[in-house]
N, C-alpha and C positions, 0 to 999 in steps of 0.2 A: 408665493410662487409655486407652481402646481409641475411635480417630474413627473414622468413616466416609469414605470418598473417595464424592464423587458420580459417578459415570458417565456421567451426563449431562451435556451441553452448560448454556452457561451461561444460567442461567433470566431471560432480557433483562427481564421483565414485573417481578419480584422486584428487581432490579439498581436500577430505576427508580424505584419506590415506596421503592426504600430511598433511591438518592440525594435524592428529592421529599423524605422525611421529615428528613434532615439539612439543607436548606434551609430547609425549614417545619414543624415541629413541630404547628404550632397548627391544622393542617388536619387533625388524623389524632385521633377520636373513640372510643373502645374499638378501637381497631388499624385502624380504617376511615377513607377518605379521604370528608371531607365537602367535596363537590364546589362547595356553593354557596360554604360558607367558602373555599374555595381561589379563587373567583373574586373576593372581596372582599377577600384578601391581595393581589393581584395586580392591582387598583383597575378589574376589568372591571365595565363597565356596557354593557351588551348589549341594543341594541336590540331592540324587540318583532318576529318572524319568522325564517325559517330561513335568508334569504339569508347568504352568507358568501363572503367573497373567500376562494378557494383553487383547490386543482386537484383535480378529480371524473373517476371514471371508471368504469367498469362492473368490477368484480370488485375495489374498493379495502379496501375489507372484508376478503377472501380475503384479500388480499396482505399488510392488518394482520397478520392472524391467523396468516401464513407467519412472518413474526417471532417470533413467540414460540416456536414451536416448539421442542423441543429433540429431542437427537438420544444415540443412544450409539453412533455409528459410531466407525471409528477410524483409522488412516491404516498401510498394510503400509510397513515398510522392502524395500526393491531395491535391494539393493549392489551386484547385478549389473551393474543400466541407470545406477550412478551411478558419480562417480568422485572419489576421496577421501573417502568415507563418515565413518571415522572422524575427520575433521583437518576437512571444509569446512563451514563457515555459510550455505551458498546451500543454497536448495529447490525442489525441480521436483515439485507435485502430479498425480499425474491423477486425475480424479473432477471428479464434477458441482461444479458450484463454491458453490451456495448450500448444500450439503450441507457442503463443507470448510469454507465462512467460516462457521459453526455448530460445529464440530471445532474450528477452530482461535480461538475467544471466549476461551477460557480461557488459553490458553497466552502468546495475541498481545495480549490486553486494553491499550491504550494503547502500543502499543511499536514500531509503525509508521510512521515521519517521512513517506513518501511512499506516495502510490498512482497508478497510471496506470492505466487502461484505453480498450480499445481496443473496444467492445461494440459486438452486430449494430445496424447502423442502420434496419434498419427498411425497406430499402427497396422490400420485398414479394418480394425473392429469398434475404432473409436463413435461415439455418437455424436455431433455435432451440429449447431445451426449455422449455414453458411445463406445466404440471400444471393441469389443469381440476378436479382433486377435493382438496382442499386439505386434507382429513381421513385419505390412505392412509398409511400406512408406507413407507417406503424402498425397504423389499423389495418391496411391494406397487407399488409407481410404477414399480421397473426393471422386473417383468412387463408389467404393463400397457403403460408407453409404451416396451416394448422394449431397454433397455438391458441385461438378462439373458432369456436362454429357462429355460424349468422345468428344465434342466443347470446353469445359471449360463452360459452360454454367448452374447459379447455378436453381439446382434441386432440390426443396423442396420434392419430393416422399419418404419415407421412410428416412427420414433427422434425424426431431426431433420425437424423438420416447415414448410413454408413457411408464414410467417404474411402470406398474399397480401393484397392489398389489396380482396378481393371479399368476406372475411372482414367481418362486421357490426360486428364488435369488433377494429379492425385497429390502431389505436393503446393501446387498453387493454389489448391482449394483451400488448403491448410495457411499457405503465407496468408492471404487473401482474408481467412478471420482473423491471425493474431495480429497483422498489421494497426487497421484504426486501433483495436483494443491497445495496442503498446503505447502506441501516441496518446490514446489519451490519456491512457496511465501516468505517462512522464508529468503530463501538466499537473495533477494530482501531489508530486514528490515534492518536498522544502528543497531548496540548494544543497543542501548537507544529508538528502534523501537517498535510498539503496533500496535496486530492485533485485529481487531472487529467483528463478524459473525454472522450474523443475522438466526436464524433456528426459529420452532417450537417443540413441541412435540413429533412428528414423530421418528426426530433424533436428539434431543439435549441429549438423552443420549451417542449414539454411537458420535457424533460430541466430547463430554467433552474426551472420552477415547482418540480418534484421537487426539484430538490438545495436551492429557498430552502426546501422543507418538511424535509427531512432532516436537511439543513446548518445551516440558517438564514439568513433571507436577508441577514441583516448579515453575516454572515460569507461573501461572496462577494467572492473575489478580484478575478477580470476574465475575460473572455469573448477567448480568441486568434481569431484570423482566421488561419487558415494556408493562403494559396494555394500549394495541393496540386499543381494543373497546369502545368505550362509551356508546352505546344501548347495550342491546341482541338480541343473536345471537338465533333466533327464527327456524333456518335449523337444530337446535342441536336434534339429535333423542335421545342422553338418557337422555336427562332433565338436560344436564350442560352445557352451555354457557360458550364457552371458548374463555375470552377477552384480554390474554395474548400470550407472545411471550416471548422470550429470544435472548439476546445479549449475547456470551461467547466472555472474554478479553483476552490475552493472552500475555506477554509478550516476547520480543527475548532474554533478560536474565534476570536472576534470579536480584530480588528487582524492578523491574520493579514500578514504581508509575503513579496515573493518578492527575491531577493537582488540582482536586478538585473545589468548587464551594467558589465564592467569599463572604465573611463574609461581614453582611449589617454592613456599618458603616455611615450609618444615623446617630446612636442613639451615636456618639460621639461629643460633644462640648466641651466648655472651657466657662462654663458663670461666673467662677470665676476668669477668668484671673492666673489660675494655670501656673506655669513657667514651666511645666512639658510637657504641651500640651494639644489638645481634652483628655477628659476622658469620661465614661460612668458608669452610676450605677450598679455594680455587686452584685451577693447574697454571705453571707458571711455565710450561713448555712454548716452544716458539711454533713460527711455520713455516719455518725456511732453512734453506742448507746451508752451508759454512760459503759454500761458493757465491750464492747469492747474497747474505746479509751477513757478512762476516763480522760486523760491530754487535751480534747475538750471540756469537760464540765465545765462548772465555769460562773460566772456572770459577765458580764462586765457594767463599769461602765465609764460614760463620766466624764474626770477629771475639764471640765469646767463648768459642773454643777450638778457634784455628781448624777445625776440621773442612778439610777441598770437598766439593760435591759435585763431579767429573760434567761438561756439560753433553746438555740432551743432543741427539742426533740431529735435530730440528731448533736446534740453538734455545735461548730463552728469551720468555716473551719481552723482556725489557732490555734496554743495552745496559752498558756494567755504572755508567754514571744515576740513573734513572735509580736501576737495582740498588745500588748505593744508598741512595735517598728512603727508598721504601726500606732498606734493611734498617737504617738508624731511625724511622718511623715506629719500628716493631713492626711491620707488616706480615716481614716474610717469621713461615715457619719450618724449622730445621729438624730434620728426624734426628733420632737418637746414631744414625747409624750412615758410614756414608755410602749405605749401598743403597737409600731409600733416596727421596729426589724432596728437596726443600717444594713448598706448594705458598700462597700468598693470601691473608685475610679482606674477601671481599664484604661489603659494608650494607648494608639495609639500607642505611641512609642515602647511600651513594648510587647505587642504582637509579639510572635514569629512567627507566618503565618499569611496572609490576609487572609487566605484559609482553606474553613472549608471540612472536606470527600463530597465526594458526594453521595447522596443516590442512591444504589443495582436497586431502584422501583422507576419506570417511569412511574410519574399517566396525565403527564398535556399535552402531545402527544398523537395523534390518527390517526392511518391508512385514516381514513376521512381528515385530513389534507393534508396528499400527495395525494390525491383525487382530491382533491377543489385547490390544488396548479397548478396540469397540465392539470386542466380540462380550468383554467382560460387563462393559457399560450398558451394551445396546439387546446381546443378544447373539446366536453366530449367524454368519450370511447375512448380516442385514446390509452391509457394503464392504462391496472387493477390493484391498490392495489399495486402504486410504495411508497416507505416508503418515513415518510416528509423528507423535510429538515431541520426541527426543533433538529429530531431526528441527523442525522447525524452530526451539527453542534456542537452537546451535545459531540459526540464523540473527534472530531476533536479540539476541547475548550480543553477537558482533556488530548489529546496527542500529539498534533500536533499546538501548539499554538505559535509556534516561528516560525521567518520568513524565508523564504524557502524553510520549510518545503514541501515535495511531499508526498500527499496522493492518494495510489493506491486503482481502484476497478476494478477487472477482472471479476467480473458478473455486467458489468455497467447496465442493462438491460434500465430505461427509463434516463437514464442520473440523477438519484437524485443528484448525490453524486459532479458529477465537479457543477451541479446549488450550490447544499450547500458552495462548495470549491469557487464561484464566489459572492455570497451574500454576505460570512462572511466576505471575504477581503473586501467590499465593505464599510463594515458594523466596522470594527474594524482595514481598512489600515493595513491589511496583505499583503503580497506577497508568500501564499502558492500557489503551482502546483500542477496539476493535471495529473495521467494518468491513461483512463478509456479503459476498454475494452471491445468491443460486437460482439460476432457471429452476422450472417446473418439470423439471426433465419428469414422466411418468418414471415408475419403475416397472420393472416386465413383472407380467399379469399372474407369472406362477413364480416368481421369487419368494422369500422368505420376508423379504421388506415389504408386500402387499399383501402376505398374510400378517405381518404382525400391525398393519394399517397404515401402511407411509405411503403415501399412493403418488407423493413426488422426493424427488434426492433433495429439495428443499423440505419437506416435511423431515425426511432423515437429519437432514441438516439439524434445522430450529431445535429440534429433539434431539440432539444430542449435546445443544447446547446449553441445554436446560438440565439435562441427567447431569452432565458435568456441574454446574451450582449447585443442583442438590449433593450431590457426593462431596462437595468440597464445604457444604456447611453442614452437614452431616457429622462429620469427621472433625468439626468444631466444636460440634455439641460435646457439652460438659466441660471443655477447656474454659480455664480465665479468660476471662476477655480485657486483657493487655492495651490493646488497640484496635479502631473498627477490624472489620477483615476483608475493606476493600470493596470495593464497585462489583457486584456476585448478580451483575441485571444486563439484560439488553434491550432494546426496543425492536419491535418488528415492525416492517416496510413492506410494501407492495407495489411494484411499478404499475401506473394507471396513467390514462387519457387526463388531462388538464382538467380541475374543476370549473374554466373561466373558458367561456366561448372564444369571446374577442381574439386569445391569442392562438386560435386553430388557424383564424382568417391568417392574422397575420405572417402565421410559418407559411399558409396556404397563398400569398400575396393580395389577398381577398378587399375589399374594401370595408373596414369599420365600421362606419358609419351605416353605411346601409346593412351589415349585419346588426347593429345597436335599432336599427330601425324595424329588423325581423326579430328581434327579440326583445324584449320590454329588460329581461336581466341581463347579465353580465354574465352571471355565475350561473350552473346548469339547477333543474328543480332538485335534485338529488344530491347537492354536492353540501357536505357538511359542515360546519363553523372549524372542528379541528382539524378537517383536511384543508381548508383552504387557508389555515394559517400555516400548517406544513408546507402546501405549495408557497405561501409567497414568504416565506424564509427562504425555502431556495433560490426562487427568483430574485431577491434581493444578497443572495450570495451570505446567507446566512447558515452555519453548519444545522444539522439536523437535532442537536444536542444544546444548542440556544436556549436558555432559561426563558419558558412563559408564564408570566402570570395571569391571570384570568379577573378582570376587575366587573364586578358589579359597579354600575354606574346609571342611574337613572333606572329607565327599563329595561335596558340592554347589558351586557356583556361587551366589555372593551376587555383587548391582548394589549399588556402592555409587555414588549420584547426585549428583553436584554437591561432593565432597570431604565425605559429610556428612550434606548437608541429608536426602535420604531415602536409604534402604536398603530394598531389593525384595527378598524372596527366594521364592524359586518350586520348589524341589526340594528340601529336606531342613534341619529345626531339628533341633538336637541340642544338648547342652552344647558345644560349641566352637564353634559357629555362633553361639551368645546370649553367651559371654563376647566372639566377635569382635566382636558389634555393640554389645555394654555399652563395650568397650576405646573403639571406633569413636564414641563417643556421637553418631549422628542425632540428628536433631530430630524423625524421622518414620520408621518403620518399618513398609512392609506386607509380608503372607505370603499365599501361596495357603492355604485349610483342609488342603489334602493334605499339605503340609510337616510336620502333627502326626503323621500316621498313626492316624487317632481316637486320642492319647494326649490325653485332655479335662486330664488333671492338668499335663503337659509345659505346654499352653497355659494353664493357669490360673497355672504358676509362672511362667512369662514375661511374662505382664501384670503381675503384682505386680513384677516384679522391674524391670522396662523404667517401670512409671511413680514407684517408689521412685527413677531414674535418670533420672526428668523428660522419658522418651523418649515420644510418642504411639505407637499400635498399632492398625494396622485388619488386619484379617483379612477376605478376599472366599474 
């Protein structure tokens, strides 16, 4: 039986009608969604007019319609710029990023526990890429807004664009990018997933409207405050020094919780040798006046030496029956004196969490920290006002603290967030992953970052995500080696055009066939054996960190993926190649057409023989 792989990104609009139809069956009419019925499942009754509570803005339309989109790009490996290719789980994108979170739908689909980002705020000196024609192609966008010349050759001219504040549309230019990016982000998150956003001022009110439309707004965690400054801000013209910032949380469903900060337990021992365990002195004062819980007020009296211990103003925590109980427990302890106030032995054991909330306001972090952090690493000036990694560890602690864990940032901008993802494991024998992503933003031509050679904030990026592993095994050198020291690699990626024709047509509605008829191949003259096994892992919804093996077999090179699951082959079927992968039994087998060598009978016998063997079969 021969399937097809799709090449295209995943079709979100399709995804949705199909989940809507397994919730609600009784709204879908010969295969159509009857709109009114779905209102009346769903017990709306809709006042007469258009008003509607929500968040409106100029181009919200456009920015639906970016969502749906689909894409056949695909991501180049660079073993060069990366390090442990083969062995490491961490990923360093470059490429436009609503371009990659579209690439990576399939692969990533729920299996993201965190996300941070750190995105332009907006504050009329931001650089950003927005698209005003929401109908171009890919290739047709980097022309246009410069990101290639008719060479392929990238052009910073008219790239990154200021979205000033004299602009008529200067906050909807703003909703208008982060919009598709949010959405697609969500699809990325597990159920039990937590997004983090770093804004200011500017837009942390339109941002809160966004994410309750995105998110939902029952599912919002909590709003940080993280006063970012330590001095004043002296550039302030109306006499207010503003040293804060905001983190909005968000979760991907409703009850969403963040893990909280660990309860000091210093202050438990055992220096009475209690068979109970460590304990600690607790207050046994109440919270109420005599007039409202009058069964908390009473005197209590220690039965081992009669001495009264007057009650508190705010009565005591237990009524006198209760109290009773714990006094012939041993619980309570009695001062020598009865001017001092008896207090109550709480139990290690007894504690229902280690874990106490964690506070909204973030006083002990400061933007000067990720300062002084990649000024030490990198160099000074090589990037402004990248957030610590103090901060981001804070984040990553409360959501992402199991192992495995992938924590995504698609505005990687100087790499904070994989340095934070590579310290804390370092630091607490985690095994979270990371995958970050950065345009090619140039950098200005007289910075300190184009003199020391970074000539995009993705080069600043990668490199600093590389200084960070060496410093962290550096600093290993000469210690015992205990236990490995962790996943210290990532791989580099590159957003690129599809290595396979056929699925240009097909984004393009094109006809197949008669393109298969203008081109003898499939696949382009340039396109290489490990980029095209990179693409159709993703296209087959496979992560980018899927084990490949590389099998000699005959005279060709066969991928066998995942111990198994698929088998690629891309240069030559022969009888020894179709007994190795019958022996091998996949579950999925694709082939380039040229692997036949037009033998139309070779390929007809191996379909019959591969689905006799319960093996699937696409041919591109």
């Amino acid at each position: 039986m021969t399937e097809a792989i799709d090449g295209r990104s995943l079709n979100i609009t399709d995804d949705r009608i199909c989940q809507l139809r397994q919730l609600f069956p009784e709204v879908f009419t010969e295969g159509e969604i009857d709109y009114t019925r779905l209102r009346m499942v769903l017990g709306d009754v809709v006042a007469d007019g258009r008003d509607r509570y929500g968040l409106s803005w100029t181009g919200r339309q456009e920015a639906f319609r970016e969502i749906q989109k689909q894409t056949t790009c695909t991501l180049l490996p660079d073993r060069e710029k990366s390090i442990d290719f083969d062995t490491t789980e961490n990923v360093f994108i470059e490429g436009e990023n609503l371009e990659v979170l579209r690439v990576l739908q399939k692969s990533y689909y729920t299996r993201v526990k965190m996300i941070y980002i750190d995105p332009p705020y907006n504050t009329g000196n931001d650089h950003f890429i927005y698209p005003d024609d929401f109908s171009e192609r890919l290739e047709e966008y980097q022309k246009r807004a410069g990101i290639k010349d008719e060479e392929g050759y990238v052009n910073k001219q008219d790239l990154w664009r200021k979205n000033t504040r004299e602009n008529g549309h200067f906050h909807s230019v703003w909703l208008s990018m982060m919009y598709p990016r949010l959405f697609l982000a969500r699809n990325l998150l597990r159920d039990d997933g937590v997004i983090f956003v770093s804004i200011d001022d500017t837009e942390v009110a339109n941002l809160r409207l966004l994410m309750d439309e995105v998110f939902g707004e029952e599912n919002f965690v909590g709003q940080f405050i993280w006063k970012s400054r330590r001095s004043e801000d002296t550039r302030a013209l109306n006499g207010l020094s503003t040293d804060h910032e905001y983190v909005l949380c968000y979760g991907k469903v409703q009850d969403a919780r963040l893990r909280g900060s660990e309860k000091d337990l210093g202050k438990f021992s055992n220096p009475d040798n209690d068979p109970r365990g460590p304990w600690r002195s607790a207050d046994l004062t109440g919270l109420a006046t005599k007039d409202r819980r009058p069964n908390l007020h009473y005197d209590l009296v220690d039965p081992s030496t009669d001495m009264i211990y007057k009650c508190p103003d705010k009565g005591w925590r237990y009524d006198a029956t209760t109290m009773a109980s714990k006094v012939a427990e041993g619980r309570i302890l009695f001062p020598a004196s009865m001017e001092g106030r008896p207090r109550h032995k709480l139990f290690l054991n007894e504690m229902s969490s280690l874990f106490k909330n964690v506070s909204s306001v973030i006083t002990d972090i400061a933007t000067a920290d990720g300062t002084r952090e990649i000024n030490e690493l990198m160099g000074p000036a090589i990037f402004t006002f990248p957030k610590p990694t103090d901060l981001i560890q804070l984040f990553i602690q409360q959501a992402a603290n199991d192992d495995g864990s992938i924590i995504l940032d698609f505005f990687a901008g100087s790499g904070a967030t994989a340095h934070a993802v590579l310290e804390l494991n370092k630091e607490d024998g985690g095994t979270r992953k990371f995958i970050c992503v950065q345009i090619p933003e140039p950098t200005e031509e007289k910075s300190e970052a184009r003199k020391a050679g970074y000539e995009t904030i993705a080069d600043i990026s990668r490199a600093r995500i590389r200084k960070v592993i060496e410093k962290l095994n550096e600093e290993e050198e000469g210690k015992l080696e205990l236990e490995t020291p962790g996943d210290r690699g990532f791989r580099s990626y590159t957003l690129a055009p599809s290595n396979f024709k056929t699925w240009r047509a097909l984004l393009d509605g094109g006809n197949v066939d008669d393109l298969l008829l203008e081109f003898r191949d499939a696949h382009k003259a340039e396109a290489e054996a490990g980029n095209m096994v990179t693409e159709l892992l993703l296209k087959a919804g496979l992560p980018l960190t899927t084990p490949v093996e590389a099998v000699a077999v005959s005279a060709g090179t066969v991928y066998n993926v995942e111990n198994g699951r698929l088998v690629i082959v891309l240069e030559v079927m022969d009888d020894a190649v179709r007994d190795w992968i019958i022996s091998t039994a996949p579950q999925h087998v694709v082939c380039l057409d040229t692997v036949f060598a037009d033998n139309d009978q070779l390929l007809t016998n191996l379909k019959l023989q591969l689905t006799e063997a319960g093996i699937e079969l696409t041919v591109i």
